[in-house]
N, CA, C and O atoms as a Maestro MAE file, in Angstrom:
{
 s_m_m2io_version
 :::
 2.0.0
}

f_m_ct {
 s_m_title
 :::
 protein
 m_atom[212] {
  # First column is atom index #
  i_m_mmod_type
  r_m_x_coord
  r_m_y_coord
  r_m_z_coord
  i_m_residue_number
  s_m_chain_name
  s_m_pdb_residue_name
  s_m_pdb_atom_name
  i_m_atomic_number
  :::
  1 25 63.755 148.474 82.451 1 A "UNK " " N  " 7
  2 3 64.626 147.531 83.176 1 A "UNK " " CA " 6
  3 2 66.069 147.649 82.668 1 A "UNK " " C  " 6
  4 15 67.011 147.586 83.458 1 A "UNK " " O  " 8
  5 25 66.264 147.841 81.184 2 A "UNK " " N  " 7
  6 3 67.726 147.648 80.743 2 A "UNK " " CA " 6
  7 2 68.208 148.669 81.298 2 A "UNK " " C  " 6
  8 15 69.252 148.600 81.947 2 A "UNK " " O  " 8
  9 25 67.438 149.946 81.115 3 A "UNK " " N  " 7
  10 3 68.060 151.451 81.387 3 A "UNK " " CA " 6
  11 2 68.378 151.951 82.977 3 A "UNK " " C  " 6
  12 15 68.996 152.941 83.369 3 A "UNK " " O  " 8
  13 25 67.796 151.008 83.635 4 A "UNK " " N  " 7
  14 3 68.169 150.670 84.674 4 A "UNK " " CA " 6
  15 2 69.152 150.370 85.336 4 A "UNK " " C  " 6
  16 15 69.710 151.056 86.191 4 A "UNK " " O  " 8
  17 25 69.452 149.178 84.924 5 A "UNK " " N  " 7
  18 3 70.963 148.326 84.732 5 A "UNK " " CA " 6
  19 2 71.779 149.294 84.422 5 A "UNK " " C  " 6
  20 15 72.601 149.547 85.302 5 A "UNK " " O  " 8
  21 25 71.865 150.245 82.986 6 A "UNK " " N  " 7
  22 3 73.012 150.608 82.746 6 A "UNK " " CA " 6
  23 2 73.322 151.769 83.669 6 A "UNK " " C  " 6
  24 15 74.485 152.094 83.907 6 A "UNK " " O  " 8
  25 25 72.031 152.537 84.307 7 A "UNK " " N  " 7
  26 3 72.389 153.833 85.627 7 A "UNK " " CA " 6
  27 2 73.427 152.941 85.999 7 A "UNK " " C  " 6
  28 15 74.630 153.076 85.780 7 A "UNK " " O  " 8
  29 25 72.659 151.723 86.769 8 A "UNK " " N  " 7
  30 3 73.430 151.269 88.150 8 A "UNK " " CA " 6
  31 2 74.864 150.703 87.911 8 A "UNK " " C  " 6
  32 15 75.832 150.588 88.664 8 A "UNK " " O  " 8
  33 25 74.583 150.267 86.089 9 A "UNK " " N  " 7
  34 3 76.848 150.052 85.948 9 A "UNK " " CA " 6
  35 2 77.377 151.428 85.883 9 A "UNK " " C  " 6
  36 15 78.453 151.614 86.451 9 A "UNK " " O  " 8
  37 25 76.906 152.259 85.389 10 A "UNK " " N  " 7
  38 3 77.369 153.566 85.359 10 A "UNK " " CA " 6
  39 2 77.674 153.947 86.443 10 A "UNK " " C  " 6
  40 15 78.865 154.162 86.669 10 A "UNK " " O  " 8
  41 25 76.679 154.154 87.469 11 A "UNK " " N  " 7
  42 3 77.275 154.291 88.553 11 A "UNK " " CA " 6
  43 2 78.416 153.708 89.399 11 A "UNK " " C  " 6
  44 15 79.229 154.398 90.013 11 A "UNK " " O  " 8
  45 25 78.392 152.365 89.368 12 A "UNK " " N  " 7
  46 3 79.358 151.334 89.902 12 A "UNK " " CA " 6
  47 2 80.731 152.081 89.309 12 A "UNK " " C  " 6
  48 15 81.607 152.745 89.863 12 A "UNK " " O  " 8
  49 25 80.530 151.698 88.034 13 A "UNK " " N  " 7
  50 3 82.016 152.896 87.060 13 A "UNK " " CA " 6
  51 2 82.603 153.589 87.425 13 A "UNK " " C  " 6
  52 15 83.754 153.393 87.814 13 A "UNK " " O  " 8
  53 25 81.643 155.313 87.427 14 A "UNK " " N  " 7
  54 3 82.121 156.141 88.164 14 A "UNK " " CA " 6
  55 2 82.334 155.892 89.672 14 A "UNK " " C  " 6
  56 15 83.132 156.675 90.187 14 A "UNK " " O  " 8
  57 25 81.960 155.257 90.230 15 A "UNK " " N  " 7
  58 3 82.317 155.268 91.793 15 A "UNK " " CA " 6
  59 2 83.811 154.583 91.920 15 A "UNK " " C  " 6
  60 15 84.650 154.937 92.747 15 A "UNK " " O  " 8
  61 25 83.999 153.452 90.867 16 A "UNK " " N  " 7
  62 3 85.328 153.131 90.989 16 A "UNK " " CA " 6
  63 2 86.135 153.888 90.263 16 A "UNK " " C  " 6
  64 15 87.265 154.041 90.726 16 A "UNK " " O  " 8
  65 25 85.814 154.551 88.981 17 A "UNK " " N  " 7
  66 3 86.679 155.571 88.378 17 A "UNK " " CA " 6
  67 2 87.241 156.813 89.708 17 A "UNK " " C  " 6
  68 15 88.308 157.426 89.741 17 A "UNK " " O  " 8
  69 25 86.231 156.858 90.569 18 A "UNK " " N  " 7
  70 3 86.991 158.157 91.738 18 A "UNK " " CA " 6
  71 2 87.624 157.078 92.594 18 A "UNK " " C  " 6
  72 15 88.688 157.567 92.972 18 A "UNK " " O  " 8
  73 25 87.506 155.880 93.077 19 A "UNK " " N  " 7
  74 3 88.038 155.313 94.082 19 A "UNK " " CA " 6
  75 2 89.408 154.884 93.600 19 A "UNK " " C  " 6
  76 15 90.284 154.481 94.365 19 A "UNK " " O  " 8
  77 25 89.538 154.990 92.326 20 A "UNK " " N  " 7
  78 3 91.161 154.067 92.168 20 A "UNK " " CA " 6
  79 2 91.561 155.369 91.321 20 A "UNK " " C  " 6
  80 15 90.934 156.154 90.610 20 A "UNK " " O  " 8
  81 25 92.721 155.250 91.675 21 A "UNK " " N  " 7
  82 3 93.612 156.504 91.428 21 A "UNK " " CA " 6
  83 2 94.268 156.430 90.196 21 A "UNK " " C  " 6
  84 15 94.547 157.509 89.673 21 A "UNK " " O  " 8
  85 25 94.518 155.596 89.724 22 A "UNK " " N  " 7
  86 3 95.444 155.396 88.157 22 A "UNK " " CA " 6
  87 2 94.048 154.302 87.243 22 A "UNK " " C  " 6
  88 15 93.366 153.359 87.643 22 A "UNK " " O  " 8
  89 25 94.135 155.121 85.745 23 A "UNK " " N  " 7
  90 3 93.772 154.601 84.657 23 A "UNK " " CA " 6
  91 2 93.738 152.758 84.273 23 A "UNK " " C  " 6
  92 15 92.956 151.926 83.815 23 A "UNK " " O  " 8
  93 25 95.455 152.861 84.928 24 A "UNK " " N  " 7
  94 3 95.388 150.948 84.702 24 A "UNK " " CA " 6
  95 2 95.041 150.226 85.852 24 A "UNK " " C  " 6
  96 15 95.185 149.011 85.711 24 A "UNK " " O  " 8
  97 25 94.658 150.566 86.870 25 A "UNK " " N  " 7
  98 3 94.267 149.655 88.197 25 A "UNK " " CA " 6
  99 2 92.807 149.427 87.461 25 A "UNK " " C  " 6
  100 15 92.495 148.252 87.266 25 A "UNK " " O  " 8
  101 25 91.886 150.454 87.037 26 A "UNK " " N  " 7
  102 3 90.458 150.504 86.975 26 A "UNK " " CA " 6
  103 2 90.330 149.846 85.610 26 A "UNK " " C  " 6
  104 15 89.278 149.298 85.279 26 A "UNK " " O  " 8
  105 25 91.548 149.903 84.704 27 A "UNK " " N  " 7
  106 3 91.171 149.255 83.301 27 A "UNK " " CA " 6
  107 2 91.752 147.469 83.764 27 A "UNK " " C  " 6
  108 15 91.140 146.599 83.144 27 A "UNK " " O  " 8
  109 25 92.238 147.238 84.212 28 A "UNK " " N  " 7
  110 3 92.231 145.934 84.716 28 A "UNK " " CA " 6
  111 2 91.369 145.486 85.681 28 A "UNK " " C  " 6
  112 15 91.262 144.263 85.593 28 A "UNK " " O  " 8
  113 25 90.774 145.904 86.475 29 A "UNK " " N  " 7
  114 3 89.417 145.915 87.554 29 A "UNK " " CA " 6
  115 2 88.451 145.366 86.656 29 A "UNK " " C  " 6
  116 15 87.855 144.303 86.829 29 A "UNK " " O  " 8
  117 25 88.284 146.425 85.340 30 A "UNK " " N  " 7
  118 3 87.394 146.425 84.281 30 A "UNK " " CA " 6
  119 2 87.553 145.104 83.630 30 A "UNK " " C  " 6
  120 15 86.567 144.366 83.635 30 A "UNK " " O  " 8
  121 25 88.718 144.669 83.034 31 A "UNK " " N  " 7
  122 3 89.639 143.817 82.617 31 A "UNK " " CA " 6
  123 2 88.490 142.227 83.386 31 A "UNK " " C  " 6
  124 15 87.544 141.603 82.906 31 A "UNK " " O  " 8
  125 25 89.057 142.151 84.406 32 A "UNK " " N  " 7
  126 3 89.047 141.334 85.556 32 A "UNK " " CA " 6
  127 2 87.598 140.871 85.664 32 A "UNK " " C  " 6
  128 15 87.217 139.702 85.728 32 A "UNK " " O  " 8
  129 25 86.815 142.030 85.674 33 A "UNK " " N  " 7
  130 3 85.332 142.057 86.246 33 A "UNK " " CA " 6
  131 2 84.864 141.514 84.853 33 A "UNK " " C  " 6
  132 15 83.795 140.916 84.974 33 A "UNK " " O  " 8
  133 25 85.364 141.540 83.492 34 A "UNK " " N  " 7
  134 3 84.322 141.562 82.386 34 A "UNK " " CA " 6
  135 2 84.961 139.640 82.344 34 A "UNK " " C  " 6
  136 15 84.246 138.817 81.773 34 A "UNK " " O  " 8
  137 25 85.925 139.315 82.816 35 A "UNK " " N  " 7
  138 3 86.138 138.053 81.948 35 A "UNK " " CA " 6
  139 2 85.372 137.412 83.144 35 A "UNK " " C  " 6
  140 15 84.476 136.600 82.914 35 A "UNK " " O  " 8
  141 25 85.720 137.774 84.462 36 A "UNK " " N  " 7
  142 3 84.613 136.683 85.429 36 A "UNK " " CA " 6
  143 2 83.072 136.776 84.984 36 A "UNK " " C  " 6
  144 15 82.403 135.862 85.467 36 A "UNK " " O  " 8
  145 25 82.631 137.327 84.486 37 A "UNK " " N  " 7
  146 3 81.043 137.881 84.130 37 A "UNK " " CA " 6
  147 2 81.097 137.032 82.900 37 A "UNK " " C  " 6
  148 15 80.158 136.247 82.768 37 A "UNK " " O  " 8
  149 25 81.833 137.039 82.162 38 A "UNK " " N  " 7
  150 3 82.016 136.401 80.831 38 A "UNK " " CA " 6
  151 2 82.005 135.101 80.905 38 A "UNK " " C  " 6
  152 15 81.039 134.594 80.335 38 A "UNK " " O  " 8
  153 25 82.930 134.182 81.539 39 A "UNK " " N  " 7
  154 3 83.321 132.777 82.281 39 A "UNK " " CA " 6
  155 2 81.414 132.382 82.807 39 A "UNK " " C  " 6
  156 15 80.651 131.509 82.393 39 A "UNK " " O  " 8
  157 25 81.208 133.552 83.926 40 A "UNK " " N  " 7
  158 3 79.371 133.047 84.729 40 A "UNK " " CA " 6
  159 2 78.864 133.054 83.454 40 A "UNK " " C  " 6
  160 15 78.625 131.857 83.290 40 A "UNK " " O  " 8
  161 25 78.478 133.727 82.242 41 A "UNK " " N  " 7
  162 3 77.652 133.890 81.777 41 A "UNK " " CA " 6
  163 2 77.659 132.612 80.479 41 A "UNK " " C  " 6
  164 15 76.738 132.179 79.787 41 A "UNK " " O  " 8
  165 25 79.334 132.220 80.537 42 A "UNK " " N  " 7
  166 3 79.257 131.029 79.437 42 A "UNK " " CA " 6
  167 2 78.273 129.727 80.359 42 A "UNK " " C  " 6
  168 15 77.225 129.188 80.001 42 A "UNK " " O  " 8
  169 25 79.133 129.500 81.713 43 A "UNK " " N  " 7
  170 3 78.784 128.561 82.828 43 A "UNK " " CA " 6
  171 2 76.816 128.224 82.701 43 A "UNK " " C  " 6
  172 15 76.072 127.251 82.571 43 A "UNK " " O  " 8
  173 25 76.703 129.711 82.841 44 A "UNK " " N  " 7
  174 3 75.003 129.572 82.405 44 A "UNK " " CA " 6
  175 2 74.662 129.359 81.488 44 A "UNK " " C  " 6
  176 15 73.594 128.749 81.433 44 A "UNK " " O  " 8
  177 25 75.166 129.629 80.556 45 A "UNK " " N  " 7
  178 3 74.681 129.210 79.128 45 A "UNK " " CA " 6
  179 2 74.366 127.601 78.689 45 A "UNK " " C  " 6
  180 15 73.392 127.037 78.190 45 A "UNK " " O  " 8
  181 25 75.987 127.074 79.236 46 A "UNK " " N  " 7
  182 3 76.168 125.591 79.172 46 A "UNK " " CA " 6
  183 2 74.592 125.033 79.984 46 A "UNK " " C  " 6
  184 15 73.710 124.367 79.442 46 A "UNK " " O  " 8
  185 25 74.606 125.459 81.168 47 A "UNK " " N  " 7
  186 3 73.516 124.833 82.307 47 A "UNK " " CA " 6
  187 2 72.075 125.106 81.382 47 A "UNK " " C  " 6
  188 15 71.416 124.101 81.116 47 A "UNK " " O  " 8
  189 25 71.720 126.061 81.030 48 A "UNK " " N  " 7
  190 3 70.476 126.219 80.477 48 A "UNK " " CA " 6
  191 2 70.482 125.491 78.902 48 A "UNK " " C  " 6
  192 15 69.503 125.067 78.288 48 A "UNK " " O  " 8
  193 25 71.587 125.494 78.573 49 A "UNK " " N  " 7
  194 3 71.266 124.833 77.450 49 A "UNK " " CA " 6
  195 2 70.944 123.233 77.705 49 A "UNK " " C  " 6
  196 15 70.357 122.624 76.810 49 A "UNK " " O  " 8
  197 25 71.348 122.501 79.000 50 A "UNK " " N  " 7
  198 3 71.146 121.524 79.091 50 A "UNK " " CA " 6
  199 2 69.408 121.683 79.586 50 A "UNK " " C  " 6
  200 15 68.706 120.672 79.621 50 A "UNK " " O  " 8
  201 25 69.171 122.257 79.739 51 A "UNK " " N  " 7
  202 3 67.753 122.204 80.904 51 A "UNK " " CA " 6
  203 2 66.954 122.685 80.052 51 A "UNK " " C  " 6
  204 15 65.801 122.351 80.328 51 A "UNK " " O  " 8
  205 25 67.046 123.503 78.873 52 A "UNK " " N  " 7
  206 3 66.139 124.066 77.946 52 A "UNK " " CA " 6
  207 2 65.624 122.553 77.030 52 A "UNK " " C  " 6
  208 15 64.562 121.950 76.872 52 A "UNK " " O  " 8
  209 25 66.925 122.405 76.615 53 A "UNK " " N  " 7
  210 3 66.762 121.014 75.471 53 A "UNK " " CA " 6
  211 2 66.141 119.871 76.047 53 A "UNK " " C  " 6
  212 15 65.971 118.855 75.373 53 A "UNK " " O  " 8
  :::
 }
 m_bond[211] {
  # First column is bond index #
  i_m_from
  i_m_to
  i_m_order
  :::
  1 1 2 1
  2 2 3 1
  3 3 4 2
  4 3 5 1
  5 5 6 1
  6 6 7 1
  7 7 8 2
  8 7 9 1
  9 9 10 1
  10 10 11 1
  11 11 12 2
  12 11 13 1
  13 13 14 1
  14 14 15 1
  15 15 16 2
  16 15 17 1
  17 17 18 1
  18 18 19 1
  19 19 20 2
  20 19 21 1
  21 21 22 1
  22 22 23 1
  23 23 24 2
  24 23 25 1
  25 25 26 1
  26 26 27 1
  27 27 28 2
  28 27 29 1
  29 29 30 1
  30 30 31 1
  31 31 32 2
  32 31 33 1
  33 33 34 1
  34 34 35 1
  35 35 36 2
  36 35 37 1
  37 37 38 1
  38 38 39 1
  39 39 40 2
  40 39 41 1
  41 41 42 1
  42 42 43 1
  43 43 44 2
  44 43 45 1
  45 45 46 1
  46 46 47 1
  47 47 48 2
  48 47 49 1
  49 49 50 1
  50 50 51 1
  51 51 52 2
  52 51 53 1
  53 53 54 1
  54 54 55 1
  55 55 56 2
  56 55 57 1
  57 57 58 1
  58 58 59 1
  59 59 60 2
  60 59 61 1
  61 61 62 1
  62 62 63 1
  63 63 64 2
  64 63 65 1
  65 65 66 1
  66 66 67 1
  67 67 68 2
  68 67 69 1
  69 69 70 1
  70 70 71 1
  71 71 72 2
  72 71 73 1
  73 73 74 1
  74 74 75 1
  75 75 76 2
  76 75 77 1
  77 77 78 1
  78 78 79 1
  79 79 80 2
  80 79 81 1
  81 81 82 1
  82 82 83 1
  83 83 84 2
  84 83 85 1
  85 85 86 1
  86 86 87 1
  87 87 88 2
  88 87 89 1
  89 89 90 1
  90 90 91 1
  91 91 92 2
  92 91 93 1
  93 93 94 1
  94 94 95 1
  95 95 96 2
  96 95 97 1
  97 97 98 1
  98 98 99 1
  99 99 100 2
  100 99 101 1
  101 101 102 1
  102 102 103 1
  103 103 104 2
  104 103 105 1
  105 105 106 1
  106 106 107 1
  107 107 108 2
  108 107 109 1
  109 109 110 1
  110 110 111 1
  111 111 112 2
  112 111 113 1
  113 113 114 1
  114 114 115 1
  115 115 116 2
  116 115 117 1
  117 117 118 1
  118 118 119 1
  119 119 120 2
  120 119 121 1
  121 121 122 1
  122 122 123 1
  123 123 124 2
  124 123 125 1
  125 125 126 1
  126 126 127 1
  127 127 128 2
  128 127 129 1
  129 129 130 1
  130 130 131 1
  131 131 132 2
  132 131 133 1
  133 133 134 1
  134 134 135 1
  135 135 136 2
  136 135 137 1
  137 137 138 1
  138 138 139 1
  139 139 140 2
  140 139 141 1
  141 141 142 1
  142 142 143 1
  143 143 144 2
  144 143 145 1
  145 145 146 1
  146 146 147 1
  147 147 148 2
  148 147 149 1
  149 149 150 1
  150 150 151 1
  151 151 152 2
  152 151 153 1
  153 153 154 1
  154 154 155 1
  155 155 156 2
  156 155 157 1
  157 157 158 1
  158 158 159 1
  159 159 160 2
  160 159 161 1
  161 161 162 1
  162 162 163 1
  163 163 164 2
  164 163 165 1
  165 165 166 1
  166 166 167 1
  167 167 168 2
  168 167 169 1
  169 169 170 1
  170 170 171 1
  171 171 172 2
  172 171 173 1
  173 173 174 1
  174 174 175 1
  175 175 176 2
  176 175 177 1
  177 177 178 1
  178 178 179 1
  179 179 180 2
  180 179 181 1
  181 181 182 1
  182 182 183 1
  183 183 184 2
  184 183 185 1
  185 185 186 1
  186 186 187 1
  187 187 188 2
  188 187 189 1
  189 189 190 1
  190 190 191 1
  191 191 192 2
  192 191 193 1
  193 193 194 1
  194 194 195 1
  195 195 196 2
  196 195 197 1
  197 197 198 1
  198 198 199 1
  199 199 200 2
  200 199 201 1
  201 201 202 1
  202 202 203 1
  203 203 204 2
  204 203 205 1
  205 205 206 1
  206 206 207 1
  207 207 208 2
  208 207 209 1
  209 209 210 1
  210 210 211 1
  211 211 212 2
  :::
 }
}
């Protein structure tokens, strides 16, 4: 399952590494994509920690 996941970010990666043309559009994409994922993943954390306890 994990090794899975990482094909399919890998892939996602490279597909945007060919779709955007400059280094800093895709390192801010990257940028962008990791803090919204970061933000959901605190959001869930908070929620399950209420629902676990």
């Amino acid at each position: 399952m994990r090794k899975r996941t990482d094909k399919v970010g890998l892939r996602i990666f490279i597909h945007a590494f060919r779709s955007h043309r400059s280094m800093v559009e895709l390192l801010a994409v990257c940028i962008t994509a990791n803090s919204v994922l970061l933000n959901l993943f605190l959001e869930l954390g908070e929620v399950n920690k209420y629902v676990v306890f």
